[in-house]
N, C-alpha and C positions, 0 to 999 in steps of 0.2 A: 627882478628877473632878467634873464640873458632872452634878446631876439637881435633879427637880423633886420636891421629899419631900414628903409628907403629916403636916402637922404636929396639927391638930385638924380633927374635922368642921365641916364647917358651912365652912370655912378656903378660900382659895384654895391650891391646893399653892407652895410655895415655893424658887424654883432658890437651890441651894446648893452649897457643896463639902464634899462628903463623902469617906472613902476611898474609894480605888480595889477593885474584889474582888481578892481571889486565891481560884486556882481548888484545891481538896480532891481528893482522888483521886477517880478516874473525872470530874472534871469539865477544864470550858475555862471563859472569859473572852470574850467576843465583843465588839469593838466595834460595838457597837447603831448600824444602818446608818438601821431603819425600825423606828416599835412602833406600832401604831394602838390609837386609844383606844376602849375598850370600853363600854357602859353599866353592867357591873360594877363599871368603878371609877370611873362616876361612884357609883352604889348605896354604896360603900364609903367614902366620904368624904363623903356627904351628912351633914347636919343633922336627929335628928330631930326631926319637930314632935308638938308637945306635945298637938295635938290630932289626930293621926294614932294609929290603934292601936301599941300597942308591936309593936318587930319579934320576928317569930319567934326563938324559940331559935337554928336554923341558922345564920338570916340574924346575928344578934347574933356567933355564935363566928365565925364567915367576919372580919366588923371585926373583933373581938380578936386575929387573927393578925397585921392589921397596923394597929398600935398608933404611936401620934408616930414618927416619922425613917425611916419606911416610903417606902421606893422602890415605888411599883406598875407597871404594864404587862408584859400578856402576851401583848401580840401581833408578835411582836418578830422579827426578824431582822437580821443582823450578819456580822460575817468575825471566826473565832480570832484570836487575839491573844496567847495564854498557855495551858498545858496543864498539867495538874497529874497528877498519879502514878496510875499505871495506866490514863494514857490509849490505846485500841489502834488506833481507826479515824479520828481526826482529828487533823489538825496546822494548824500556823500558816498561814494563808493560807485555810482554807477557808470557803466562805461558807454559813452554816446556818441553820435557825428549826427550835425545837424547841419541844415538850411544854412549858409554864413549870411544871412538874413533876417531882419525883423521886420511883423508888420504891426498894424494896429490892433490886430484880433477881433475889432468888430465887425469889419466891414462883408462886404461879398466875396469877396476876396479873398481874405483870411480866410472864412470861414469854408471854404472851397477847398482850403490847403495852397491855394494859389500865389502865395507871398509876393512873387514876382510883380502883378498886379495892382500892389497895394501902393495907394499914395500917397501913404506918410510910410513908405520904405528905407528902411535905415541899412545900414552895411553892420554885416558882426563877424569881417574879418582877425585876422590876428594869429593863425595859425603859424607863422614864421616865426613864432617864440614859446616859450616854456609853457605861458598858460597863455588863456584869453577868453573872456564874455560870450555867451550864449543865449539867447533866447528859452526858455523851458518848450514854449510853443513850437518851437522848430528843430527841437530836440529827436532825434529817434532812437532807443536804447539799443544800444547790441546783444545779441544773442551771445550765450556763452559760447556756443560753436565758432564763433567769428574772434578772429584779432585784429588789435587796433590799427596794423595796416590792410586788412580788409576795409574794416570803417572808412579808411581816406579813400579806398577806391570806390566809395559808394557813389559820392559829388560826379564824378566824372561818368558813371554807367550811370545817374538818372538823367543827364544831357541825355544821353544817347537812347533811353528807356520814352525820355519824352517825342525825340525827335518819330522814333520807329511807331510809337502811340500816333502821333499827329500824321503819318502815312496813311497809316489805316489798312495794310497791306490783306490784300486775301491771301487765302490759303496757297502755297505751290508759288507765290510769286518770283519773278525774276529781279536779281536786287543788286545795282550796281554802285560800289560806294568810293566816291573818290577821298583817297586820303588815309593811310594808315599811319593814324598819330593815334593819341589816347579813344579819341571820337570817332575815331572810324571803326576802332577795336572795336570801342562797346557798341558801337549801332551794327555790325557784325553780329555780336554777343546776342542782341536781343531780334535783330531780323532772324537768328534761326531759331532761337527760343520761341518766337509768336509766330514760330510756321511760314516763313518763307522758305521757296522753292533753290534753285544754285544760287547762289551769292559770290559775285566777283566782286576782287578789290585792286584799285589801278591808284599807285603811286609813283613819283618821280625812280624810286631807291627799291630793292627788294631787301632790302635789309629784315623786315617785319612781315615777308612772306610766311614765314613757318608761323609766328603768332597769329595772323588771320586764318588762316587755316586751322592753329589751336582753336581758336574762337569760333567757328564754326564755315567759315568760307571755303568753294570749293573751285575754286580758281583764284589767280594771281594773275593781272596785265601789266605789265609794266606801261605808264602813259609814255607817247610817242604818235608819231604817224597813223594813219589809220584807227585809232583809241575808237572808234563805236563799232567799225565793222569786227577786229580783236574781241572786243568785249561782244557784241551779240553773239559770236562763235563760242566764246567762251561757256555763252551760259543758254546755248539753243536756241537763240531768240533776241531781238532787241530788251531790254529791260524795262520791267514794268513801272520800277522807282527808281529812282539814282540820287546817293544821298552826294554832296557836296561838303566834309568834311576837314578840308584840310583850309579854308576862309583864303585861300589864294588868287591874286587876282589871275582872268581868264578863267576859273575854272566853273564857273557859273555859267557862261557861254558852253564852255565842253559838255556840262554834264545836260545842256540844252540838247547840244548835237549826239549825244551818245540814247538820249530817252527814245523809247517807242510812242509809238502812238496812245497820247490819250495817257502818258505815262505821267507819273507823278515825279515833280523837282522838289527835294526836302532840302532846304537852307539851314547846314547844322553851323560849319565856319565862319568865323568872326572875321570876314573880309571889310578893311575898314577905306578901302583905296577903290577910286571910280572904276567902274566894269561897263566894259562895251559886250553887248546884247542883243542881239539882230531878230527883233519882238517875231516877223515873219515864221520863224524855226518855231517860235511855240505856237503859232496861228496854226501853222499847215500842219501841227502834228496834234492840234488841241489840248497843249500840256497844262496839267495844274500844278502850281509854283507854292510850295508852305515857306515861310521861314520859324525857325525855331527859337525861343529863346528861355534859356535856364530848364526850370522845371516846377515842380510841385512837392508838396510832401507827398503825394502818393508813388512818384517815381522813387523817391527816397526810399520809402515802405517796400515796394515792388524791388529794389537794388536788394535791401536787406534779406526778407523773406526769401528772393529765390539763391542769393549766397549760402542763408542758413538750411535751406533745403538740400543743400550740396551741389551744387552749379559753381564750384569755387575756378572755372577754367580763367578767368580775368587775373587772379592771379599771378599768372604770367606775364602782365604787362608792368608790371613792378621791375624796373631790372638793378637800379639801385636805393641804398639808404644812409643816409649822410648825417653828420653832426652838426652842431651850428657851427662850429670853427673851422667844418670844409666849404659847408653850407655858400658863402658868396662865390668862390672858386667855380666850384659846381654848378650856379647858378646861371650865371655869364656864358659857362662854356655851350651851357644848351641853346644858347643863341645859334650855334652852327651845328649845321647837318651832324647828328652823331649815330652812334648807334642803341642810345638810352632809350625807351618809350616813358616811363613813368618812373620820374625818380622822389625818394618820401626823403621828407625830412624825420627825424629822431630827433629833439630837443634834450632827451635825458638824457643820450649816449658821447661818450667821450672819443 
């Protein structure tokens, strides 16, 4: 099969042929319909610079899992193709996006839906080519209402389905989200779906102002000067959560100084670079701090259902879809400020 491997950082990814998977017990083979690309794996293939802090530890083992001839993308969905031994609830023909994960199935964990958790967790990347390996267990089928670039944007709204879960927001809350990239859409997406009050969204660029607004926000701050007294005007009041979206450094500090009292800090972004945080701001305002990470299959479940109930406004964050012979081109460029939010890959298309 044709995919785009990651040969060195710093490297354009390079379409190749490589084998085909075959699929292990409990698992399937999907041909990869749609996989959208993540900032994860641009983070995973970058270059470090020499005069940038060394990466953290985490961040450091995360790249050593995928080492030269690495197929990446996890936001992926496809139709079976091949089924391997002890498979029980899917067969050839059906159209799915799963977990890019595997866990052991028996544990608490597992059994939770929680994969993330699980300590014999394996990686079931490989969306960046034609086909690739699935778990059955982490499988969730698509409705016939949905298409297979619906299915890729499910990965990225149960981030944000998990993060707005782990808030806990009451009803009518005030909800301030830094960062309009894919996560801050969907945590937009599902703060007004589960009943939050105005919803402001404060990015460097307004480039993605009318999309947050498709998505359900009903203000736009541009960050700058003044970024908490702006934003409490904007939405009546200091804010009751402020999600932290865009993994930037400083911007964990700001969304300190922007919360209300007693307000909740959600840690959706993958900031992997040390952050200065002056503890006193969350003393005197009594803030409680979550950080997020990945999701469950229930968020998976909860993306799907409320798509296939006709909630399709995410949609919109799709702005392109590419082939694999644009595919590295396209890759690269989204290193710099553009005007793309979610761009999919096509593996079948020429």
């Amino acid at each position: 099969m044709r995919a785009a491997v990651f040969r060195s950082p710093g490297e354009p990814l390079r379409v190749e042929q490589v084998a085909d998977p075959t699929p292990g017990a409990r698992e399937v083979v999907i041909r990869v319909g749609r996989c959208g690309i993540c900032a994860t794996d641009l983070h995973l293939t970058e270059a470090e610079s020499p005069a940038a802090d060394p990466p953290h530890p985490i961040l450091r083992a995360m790249k050593q899992r995928f080492g030269p001839g690495s197929v990446l993308g996890h936001e992926y969905a496809g139709e079976v193709v091949a089924v391997g031994a002890d498979v029980r609830r899917l067969k050839i023909g059906d159209r799915i996006t799963a977990l890019p994960f595997a866990g052991c199935g028996t544990c608490a964990a597992c059994l939770e839906g929680r994969l993330t958790w699980c300590s014999q967790r394996r990686s079931m990347q490989g969306g960046f080519g034609e086909y690739t390996r699935v778990d059955e267990r982490s499988a969730i089928r698509l409705p016939a209402s949905l298409s297979l670039a619906d299915g890729a944007l499910v990965e990225p709204l149960a981030v944000g389905h998990h993060g707005v879960d782990v808030a806990m927001l009451r009803p009518g809350a005030r909800v301030l989200v830094l960062g309009a990239g894919a996560m801050g859409l969907a945590t937009v997406f599902w703060a007004r779906r589960l009943g939050a009050g105005p919803i402001a969204v404060s990015a460097r660029s307004t480039r993605r102002a009318e999309m947050a607004r498709n998505l359900g926000a009903t203000a736009f701050v541009a960050q700058g000067d003044d970024l908490p007294a702006r934003a409490a005007a904007a939405l009546g009041g200091a804010p009751d959560a402020v999600f932290e979206c865009a993994g930037a450094a400083g911007l964990l500090a700001l969304a300190m100084e922007c919360a209300g009292p007693r307000a909740a800090v959600i840690v959706v972004g993958m900031c992997s670079t040390s952050e200065l945080v002056v503890p006193v701001v969350g003393i005197a305002k009594e803030l409680t701090m979550r950080f997020v990470m990945a999701y469950g299959a229930g968020d998976f479940e909860a993306a799907v259902d409320t798509l296939d109930r006709g909630a399709l406004e995410p949609r919109v964050m799709v702005t392109d879809t590419v082939s694999l012979d644009e595919f590295p081109i396209v890759f690269e460029a989204l290193r710099s400020p553009t005007d793309q939010c979610k761009v999919q890959l096509d593996p079948g298309c020429s």
